[in-house]
Phi, psi and omega in degrees: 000316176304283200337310214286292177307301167306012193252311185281315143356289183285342169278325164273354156260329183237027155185065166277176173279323185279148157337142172297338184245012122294347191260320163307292168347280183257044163271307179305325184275343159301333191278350173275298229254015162229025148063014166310066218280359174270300165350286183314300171319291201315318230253334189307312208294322156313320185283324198277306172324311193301330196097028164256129158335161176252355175280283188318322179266006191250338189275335229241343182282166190345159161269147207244127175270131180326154202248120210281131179317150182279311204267005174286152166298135180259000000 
């Protein structure tokens, strides 16, 4: 069954249809949008190779939580 899954893995990352650097693309926002924060890290470096922005993977990386306004109520 592993074999089987690293079989299918390999086949929709290194001979998809999309461009490589859509396929970097949406590796990072699955790896953003289930917080796969090892994931992401791997893959910035591929998304760069690829020709994606550094605006573009940055926008696309961990979520940062806001820093609450000095003027909010406690």
């Amino acid at each position: 069954m592993g074999d089987q899954a690293q079989k299918l893995g390999a086949q929709l990352r290194f001979h998809s249809s999309l461009p490589n650097r859509l396929n970097e693309l949406a590796i990072l926002m699955t790896a953003r949008f289930w917080t796969a924060q090892y994931e992401w890290s791997a893959h910035r470096k591929n998304a760069l190779a690829a020709g994606l922005s550094p605006a573009v993977i940055d926008v696309s990386g961990p979520a940062k939580s806001p820093r609450p306004c000095s003027r909010m109520k406690k």
